[in-house]
N, C-alpha and C positions, 0 to 999 in steps of 0.2 A: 692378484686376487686374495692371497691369504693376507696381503698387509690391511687393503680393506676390511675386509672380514674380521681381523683381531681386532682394528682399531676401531669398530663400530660397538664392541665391547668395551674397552679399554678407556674410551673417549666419559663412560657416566663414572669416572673419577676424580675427573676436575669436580664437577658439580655437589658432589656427595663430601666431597673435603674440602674445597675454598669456595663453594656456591657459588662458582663461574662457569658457564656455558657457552658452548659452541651454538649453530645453527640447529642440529640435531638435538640436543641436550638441553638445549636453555629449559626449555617447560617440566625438566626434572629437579630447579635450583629450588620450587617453592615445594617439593614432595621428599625432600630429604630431612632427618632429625635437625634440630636446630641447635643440641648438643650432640658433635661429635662422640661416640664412644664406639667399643670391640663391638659390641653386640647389635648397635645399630648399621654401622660399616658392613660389618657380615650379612645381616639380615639383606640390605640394601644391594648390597653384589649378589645375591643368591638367587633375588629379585629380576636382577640384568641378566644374570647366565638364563637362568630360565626362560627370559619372555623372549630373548636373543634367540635361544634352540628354539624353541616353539614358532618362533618367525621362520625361521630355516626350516624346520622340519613341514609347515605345512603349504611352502612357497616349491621347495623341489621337484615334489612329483608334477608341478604344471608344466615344469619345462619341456616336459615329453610330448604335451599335446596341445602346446605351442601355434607350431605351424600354421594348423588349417581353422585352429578358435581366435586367435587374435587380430590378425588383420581384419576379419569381419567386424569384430567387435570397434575396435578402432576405429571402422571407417564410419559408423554409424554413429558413435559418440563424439566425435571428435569438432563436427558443429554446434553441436551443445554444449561442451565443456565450459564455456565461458558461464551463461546461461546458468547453469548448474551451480556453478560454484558459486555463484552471487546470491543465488536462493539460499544455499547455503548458510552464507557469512548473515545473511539477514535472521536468519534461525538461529544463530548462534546469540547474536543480540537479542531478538524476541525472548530466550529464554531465561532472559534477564528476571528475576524479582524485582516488580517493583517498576513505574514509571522512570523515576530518578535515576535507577539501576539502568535502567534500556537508554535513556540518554547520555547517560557518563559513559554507556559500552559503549554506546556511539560515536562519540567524542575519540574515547581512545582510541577506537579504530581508524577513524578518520585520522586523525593526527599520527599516527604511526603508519598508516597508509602512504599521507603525503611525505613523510620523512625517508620511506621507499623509494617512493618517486622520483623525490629532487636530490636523494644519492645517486639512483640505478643511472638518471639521468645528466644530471650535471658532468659527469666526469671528472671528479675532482680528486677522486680515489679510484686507485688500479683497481679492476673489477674480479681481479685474482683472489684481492682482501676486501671486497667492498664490506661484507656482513660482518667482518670482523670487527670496528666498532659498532656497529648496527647491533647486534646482539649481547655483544659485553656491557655497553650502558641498558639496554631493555629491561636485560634478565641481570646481571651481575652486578652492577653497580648500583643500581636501584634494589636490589634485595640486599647489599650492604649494610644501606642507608639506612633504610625498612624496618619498621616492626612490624611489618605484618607477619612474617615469618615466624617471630621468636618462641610462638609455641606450637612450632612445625612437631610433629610423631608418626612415624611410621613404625611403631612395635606391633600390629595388629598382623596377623595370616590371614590371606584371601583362602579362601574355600577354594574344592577343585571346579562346584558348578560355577561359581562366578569367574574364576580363572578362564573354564570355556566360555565362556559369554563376552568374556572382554576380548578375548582371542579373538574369537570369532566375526566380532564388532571393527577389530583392530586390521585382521587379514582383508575384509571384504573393504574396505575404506582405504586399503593398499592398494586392491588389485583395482580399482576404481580409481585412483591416483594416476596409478601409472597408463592410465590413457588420457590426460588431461596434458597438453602442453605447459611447459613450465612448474609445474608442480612439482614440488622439493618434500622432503623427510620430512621437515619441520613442518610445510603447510599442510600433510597429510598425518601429522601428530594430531595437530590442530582439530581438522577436521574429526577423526577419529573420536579424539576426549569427549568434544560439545557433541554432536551426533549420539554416542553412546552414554551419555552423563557418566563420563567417568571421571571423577573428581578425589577420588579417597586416594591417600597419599600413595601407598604401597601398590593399589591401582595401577598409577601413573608410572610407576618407577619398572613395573610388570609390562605396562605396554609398550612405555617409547622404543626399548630394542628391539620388543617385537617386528612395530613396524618399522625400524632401522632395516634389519636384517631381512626382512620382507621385502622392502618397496626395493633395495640393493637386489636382490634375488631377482623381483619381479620385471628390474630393468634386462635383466640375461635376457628373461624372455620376449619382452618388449624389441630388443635390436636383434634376437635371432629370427624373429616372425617380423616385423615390419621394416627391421632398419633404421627405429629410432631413436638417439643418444638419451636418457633418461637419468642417468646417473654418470658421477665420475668414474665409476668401475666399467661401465658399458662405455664410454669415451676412448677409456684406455684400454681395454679390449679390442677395439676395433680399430685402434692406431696400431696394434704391434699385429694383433691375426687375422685383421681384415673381414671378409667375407664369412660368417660361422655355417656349420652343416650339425647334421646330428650327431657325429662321430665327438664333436667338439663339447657339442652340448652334453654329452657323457661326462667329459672331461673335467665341464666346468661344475658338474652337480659333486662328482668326488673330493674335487679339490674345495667348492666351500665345505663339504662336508667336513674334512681331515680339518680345514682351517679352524672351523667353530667348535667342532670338538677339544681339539687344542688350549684354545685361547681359554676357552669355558675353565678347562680343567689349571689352568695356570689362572684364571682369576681367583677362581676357589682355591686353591693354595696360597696366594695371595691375600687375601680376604683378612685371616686371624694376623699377619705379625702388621699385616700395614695397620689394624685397627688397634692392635699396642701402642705400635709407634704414635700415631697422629691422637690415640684420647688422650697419651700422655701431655698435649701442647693446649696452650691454652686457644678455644677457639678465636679469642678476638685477632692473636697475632694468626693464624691460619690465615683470617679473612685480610688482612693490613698483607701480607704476604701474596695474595691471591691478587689483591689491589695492583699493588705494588709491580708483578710480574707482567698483569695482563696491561696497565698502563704502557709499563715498557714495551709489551709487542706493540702495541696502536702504535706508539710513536715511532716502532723502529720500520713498520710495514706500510703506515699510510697517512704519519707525519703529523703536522699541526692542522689540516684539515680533519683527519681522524680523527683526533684527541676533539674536534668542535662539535664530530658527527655523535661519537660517543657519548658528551656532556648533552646535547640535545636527545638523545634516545633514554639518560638516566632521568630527565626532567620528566620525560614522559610515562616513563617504566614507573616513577616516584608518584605521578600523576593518578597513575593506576592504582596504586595501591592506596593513595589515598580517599579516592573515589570507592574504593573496596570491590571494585569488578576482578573478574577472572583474569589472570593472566593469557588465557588466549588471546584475548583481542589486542591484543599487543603483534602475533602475527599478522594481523593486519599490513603489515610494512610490508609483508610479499604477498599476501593473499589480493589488495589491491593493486597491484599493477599487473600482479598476473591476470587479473580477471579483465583489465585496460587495456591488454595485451593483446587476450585474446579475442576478446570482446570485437576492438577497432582492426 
């Protein structure tokens, strides 16, 4: 549990230093400075620690009353889930500006939809690593390429009312996730942003840990009240201790506590010598470096099929940004087959 826990902190460092993302991460590569420096680095972790605590801090106290509120709830949303979500994803387009806008969202969605599809399904990549090119070409190689990016900033402080608002926007769009079959970090980031019009850089870099360390939390509660797998942390909970009771659930609220506390206070210490180190470098070799490394995993985890899945998701990622739609609809690649999923 504590490895989880740090590494849901730990993990928006790729992004913020070689504008490479995981499946969690990627929607933080376009909300980071577009010049590296101490002040931005700092600003940006200070960013994570906090919206991370704040996901923790207001996911805990549900665990206690678990039990006899979730399974009801579950049981009554759980035919709807599909339904829901496809309302959804169509609102996220509608909110397009613009005719031209709402069919280029379209576009992208659909075509990252299907590029979902005919990975999850083909089999042509271990499904250990499937998103693993899936999201390095979406979000990372295509913001490489990109100008859209280049006069990225986040030096602006969110206020504390807007802070509650996005919070608040971010926690209830988690606990709403986690009773949707199939629905991941990433599709419930998604959801969260377009839903709350959360769009301003430092925004974004405040909420995704939130809901990291949220919908992670909220899975505890989801498999101690119903029994079902929701995350990899709740997989492997119930591989090693099986059946949970409340004695457990005590357990499990101390130990992410100690873990996030932890990790928090080592990324903040952290923060100042790593943003010496890395303003010192010139960004272009950072990003040729990030290139370079993340090429090598595709190849070394899922081969020259990867590497093809990859080149097809940066065509499309590049796509987006030339069209100048939002990067969300780019999750599209998992928001339509979950929705296919649960739909049929």
């Amino acid at each position: 549990m504590a490895i989880e826990i740090s590494a849901s902190f730990f993990e928006f460092l790729s992004p913020m230093i070689f504008r490479i993302g995981n499946e969690a991460t990627a929607l933080a590569v376009d909300s980071v400075s577009s010049r590296l420096t101490e002040e931005s680095l700092k600003r940006g972790m200070n960013l994570v620690v906090s919206g991370g605590l704040v996901g923790i801090l207001v996911s805990l106290p549900l665990l206690f009353f678990a039990e006899k509120i979730y399974p009801v709830v579950y049981s009554s949303l759980k035919p709807l889930a599909g339904w829901m979500l496809l309302f959804l994803c169509i609102y996220m387009i509608w909110v397009e500006r613009g005719w031209k806008k709402k069919i280029f969202a379209a576009i992208i969605f659909c075509l990252s939809g299907l590029l979902g599809m005919i990975t999850k399904y083909s089999g042509i990549v271990s499904s250990e690593y499937l998103l693993l090119p899936v999201f390095i070409g979406l979000y990372g190689f295509s913001s490489l390429i990109s100008k859209k990016y280049e006069n990225t900033d986040s030096t602006q402080d969110i206020t504390w009312m807007r802070k509650t608002r996005v919070a608040v926007i971010a926690f209830i769009t988690s606990a709403f996730a986690s009773f949707i079959p199939g629905m991941k970090r990433s599709q419930t980031s998604t959801l969260a942003l377009q839903v709350g019009g959360i769009f301003k850089h430092e925004e974004v870099l405040f909420v995704l840990p939130l809901i990291s360390l949220a919908f992670m939390t909220l899975s505890l509660l989801v498999l101690g009240s119903t029994g079902t797998i929701r995350s990899n942390l709740a997989y492997d909970i119930q591989e090693v201790m099986g059946e949970t009771y409340f004695a457990q659930t005590v357990l499990f609220v101390g130990s992410i506590a100690v873990s996030a506390c932890i990790s928090a206070c080592i990324l903040i210490f952290l923060a100042k010598p790593l943003g010496r180190l890395f303003s010192r470098i010139d960004g272009k070799h950072l990003k040729t470096f990030g290139f370079c490394i993340s090429l090598l995993l595709i190849l070394n985890f899922t081969g020259i099929y990867g590497v093809m899945i990859a080149f097809t998701a940066t065509c499309i990622g590049t796509l987006s940004s030339h069209f100048g739609t939002r990067s969300t609809h780019l999750m599209g690649v998992l928001l339509l087959p979950t929705i296919v999923a649960v739909i049929l």
